[in-house]
C-alpha positions in Angstrom: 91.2 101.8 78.9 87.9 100.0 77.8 89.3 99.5 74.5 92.3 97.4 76.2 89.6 95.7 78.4 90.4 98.1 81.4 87.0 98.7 82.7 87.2 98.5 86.8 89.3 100.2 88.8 91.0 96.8 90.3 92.1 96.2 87.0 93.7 99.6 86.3 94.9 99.4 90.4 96.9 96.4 88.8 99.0 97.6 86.0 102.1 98.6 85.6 102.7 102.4 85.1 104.5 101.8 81.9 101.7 99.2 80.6 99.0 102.2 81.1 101.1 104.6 79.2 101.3 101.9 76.7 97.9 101.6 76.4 96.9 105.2 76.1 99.7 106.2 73.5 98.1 102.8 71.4 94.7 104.9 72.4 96.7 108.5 70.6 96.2 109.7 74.2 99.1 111.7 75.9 99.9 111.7 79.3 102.7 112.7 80.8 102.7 110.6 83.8 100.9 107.9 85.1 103.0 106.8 88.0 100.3 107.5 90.6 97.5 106.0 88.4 97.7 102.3 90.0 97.3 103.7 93.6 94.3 106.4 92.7 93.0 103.4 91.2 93.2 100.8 94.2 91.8 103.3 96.5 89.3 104.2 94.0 88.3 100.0 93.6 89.1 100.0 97.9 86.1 103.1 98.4 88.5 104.9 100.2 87.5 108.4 98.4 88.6 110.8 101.3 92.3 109.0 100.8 91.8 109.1 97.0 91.0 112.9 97.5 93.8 113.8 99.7 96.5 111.9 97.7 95.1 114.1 94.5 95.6 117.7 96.4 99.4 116.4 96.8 99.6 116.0 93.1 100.4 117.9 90.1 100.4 117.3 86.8 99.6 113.3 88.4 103.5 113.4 90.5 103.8 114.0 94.0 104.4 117.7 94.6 
């Protein structure tokens, strides 16, 4: 992400899904999903750490379970 200028979370919160798995297959980085990245990311850039935490236990493999 820092090599695409990605370096706060707002910024990640505000892609697209399909733009970060653009960026991390230019990066040779594979990731099967990155659906839920812009939402870990705003609550991440919000503080909201207990929401972030309880939205990853729902996940797996980054989907909702």
């Amino acid at each position: 992400m820092n090599t695409a200028g990605i370096t706060t979370f707002a910024q990640l919160a505000a892609l697209e899904p399909a733009r970060i798995s653009e960026i991390l297959r230019a990066s040779r980085i594979r990731v099967a999903f990155t659906d839920t990245w812009p939402e870990q990311a705003r609550l991440a850039a919000e503080g909201k750490w207990d929401e972030l935490t309880a939205l990853q236990a729902q996940l797996t493999a980054g989907r909702q379970a």
